[in-house]
Phi, psi and omega in degrees: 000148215225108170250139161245146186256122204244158171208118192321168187255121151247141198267131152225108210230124266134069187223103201203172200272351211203351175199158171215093173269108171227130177180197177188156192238141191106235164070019182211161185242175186254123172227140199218145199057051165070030190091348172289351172236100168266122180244126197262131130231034187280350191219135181236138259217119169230202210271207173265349200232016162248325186272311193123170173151193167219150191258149181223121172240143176275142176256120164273143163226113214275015184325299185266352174289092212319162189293322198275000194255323191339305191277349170252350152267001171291321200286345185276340140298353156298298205292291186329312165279349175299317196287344193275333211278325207288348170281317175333313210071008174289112202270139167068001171340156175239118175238111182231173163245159162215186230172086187225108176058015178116355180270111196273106128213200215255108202251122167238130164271127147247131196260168162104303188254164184227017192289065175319289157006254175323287184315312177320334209251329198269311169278329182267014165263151181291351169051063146269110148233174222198094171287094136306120149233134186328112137014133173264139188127321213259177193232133187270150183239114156323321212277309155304355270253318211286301192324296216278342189273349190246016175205107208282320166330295182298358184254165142242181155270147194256187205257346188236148189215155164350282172325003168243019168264139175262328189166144198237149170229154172248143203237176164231166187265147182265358204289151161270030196261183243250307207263037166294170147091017183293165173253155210233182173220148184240137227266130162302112142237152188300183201299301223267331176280324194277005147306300176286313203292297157354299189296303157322310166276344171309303219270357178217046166314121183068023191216158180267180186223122171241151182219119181275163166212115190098203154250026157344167179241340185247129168309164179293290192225171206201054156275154174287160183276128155232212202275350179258000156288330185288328200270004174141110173295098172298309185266182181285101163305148200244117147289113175259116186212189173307009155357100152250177207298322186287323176293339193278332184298288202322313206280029156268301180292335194248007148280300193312332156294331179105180191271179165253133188311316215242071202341177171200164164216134151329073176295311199216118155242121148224177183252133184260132165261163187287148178307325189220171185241206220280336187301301186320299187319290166339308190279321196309287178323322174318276191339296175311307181321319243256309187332274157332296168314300167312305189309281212263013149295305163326306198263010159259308172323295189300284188260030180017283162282310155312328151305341167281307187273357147304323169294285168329291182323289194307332156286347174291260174348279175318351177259289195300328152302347194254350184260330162316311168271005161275335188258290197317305004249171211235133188259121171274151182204153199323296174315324178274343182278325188309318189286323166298330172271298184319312179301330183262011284166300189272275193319309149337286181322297208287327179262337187286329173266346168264359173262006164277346181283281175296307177304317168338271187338301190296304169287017179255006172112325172340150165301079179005241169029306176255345146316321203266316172320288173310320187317301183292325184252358169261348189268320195278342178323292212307316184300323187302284174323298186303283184335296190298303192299307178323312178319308192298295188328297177297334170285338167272339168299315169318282194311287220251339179285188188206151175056227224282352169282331169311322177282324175284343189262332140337285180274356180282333180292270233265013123303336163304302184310314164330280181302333156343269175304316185267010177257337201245331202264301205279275154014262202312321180307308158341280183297339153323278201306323155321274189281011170314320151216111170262038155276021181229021160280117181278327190211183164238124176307000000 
């Protein structure tokens, strides 16, 4: 086994009259058992309002959906725009859901782009398609052509749908006609669709096949049947329309994706830019860095040597928290960094009672030894207390909030949780391993 000892790679950027800083500190991964298992922490996955983007939240509507199904089709509409974005291509998305009084819905982030438009188009449609033939009763005219594409009344549906697609490619047409090099999309279908599809067309020879998506009132395409088509599909059918190339991507992308279980509406689309730009971000990391330092000058001035294995726990803590938002992994944004400086804040804290506790102890006559014991087992009621009441607070912010409360509240858990463990664990092994044979301890610092 292989260990690297990780830390984010943070940029420290400093250019001034009195200093000139370009550099960065970090920048490294953890790699365990000989490289089959690698953790990047090289990159920290953030937010909209530290990158930029845009946000789109969706309203699902559970009308027709039974109450007991309700929670696996938000989430099977979730995956379903994860799969649209992740073709988009587009890195690092936040796709989360909520549930607040019955109101289901879908908060999509993407940082890095600002195209609203388009994502809107990619995402809040519903990708239903749907293989339509005239109606029995009504009679096709060519001659009608207009009628029929603009009045949804005369079609039904057929048996075959989106779902009997494995996959579309967009293609461009080669024909030598006014409208060549259009982009046209070409439809995969599995064994048992391109069966049914097959079965349709034996029934409408010389008849159109329309194909809808959503509820449009006009189909995408209106091809005809004719007879060698009728006799068995060989080839891949080609949808062809008014196409330009980015409609032809989207409507590619959001069949490969699959349909959305569930209609949605559009509540809220914008473009968020980022809050601070990059100079802002540097210094704000400086600020912290500097922040931090002074902390554990302190807590070495004040407590000496305990103060040194305190500084360890926080460097501890601070590593473990930081492979914690890489492995969930957790998108930071201000409100998530702010709640992460509490938490490191609480961890502090958290060590300042128990060496105030142990200094107690120790003047009041006590052994090191049993100073350190007490100190320790008097200390945790206080720590205890606070820390479960932060907890509870942040599992209800969690719970009822949305966007950046969630994220403060989010890194705000699991830093508690974090100091916990290096204030009560980590801590005490030190001063063990310190304090181990105290009888050559004179004093406690």
């Amino acid at each position: 086994m292989s260990l690297l000892a990780v830390i984010p790679r943070i940029p420290i950027v400093i250019k001034n009259k009195y200093l000139n800083i370009d550099s960065y500190i970090g920048g490294y991964y953890l790699k365990l058992f000989g490289g089959r298992m690698n953790f990047d922490f090289r990159q920290v996955k953030r937010g909209l309002d530290l990158e930029g983007g845009i946000k789109i939240v969706l309203k699902a509507n559970m009308s027709k959906i039974q109450e007991s199904q309700k929670k696996a089709a938000l989430e099977s509409a979730r995956n379903i725009i994860s799969k649209r974005i992740d073709l988009l291509g587009v890195s690092e998305p936040s796709i989360t859901t909520s549930n607040v009084g019955g109101d289901y819905r879908i908060i999509v982030e993407i940082p890095g782009i600002d195209d609203v438009t388009s994502a809107v188009k990619l995402i809040g449609q519903t990708a239903q398609l749907k293989f339509r033939v005239i109606k029995k009763g009504e009679v096709w005219d060519e001659s009608k052509i207009q009628e029929f594409a603009y009045n949804p009344d005369l079609w039904e549906d057929t048996n075959v749908t989106g779902s009997d697609l494995k996959g579309v490619d967009v293609v461009f047409s080669s024909s030598k006609v006014v409208d060549s090099n259009k982009p046209e999309i070409r439809l995969l279908f599995t064994t048992e669709g391109r069966r049914k599809f097959s079965e349709v067309a034996k029934n409408n020879v010389n008849k159109p096949v329309a194909l809808y998506l959503d509820q449009d009132i006009s189909p995408l395409s209106m091809p005809i049947v004719n007879e060698n088509l009728a006799k068995g599909l060989t080839d891949d059918p080609v949808i062809s329309g008014n196409f330009d190339v980015k409609t032809a991507n989207a409507l590619s992308m959001q069949i490969r994706a699959g349909a959305l279980p569930i209609p949605v509406e559009i509540l809220e689309q914008k473009t968020v830019s980022a809050t601070l730009g990059a100079d802002s971000v540097h210094r704000s990391i400086f600020a912290g860095l500097v922040g931090l330092i002074l902390v554990l000058i302190f807590m070495v001035y004040s407590y000496g040597r305990f103060g040194i294995m305190a500084d360890i726990a926080l460097l501890i803590y601070g590593l473990i928290v930081f492979f914690v938002f890489k492995l969930i992994p957790v998108t930071l944004t201000l409100p998530g960094i702010a709640g992460f400086i509490l938490s490191v804040g609480m961890a502090a804290d958290a060590n300042i009672l128990i060496f105030e506790r142990i200094k107690e102890e120790y003047l009041w006559g006590k052994p090191m030894g049993l100073a350190v014991k007490l100190g320790f087992e008097r200390a945790w009621n206080s720590i205890k207390d606070s820390n479960i009441s932060s907890i509870l607070t942040s599992l209800v912010l969690f719970y009822f909030g949305t966007g950046f409360v969630r994220g403060f509240a989010l890194t705000l858990f699991i830093g508690i949780v974090v100091s916990l463990f290096t204030s009560i664990f980590v801590t005490r092994t030190l001063v063990n391993l310190f304090y181990e044979n105290p009888k050559e301890v004179k004093h406690a610092n």
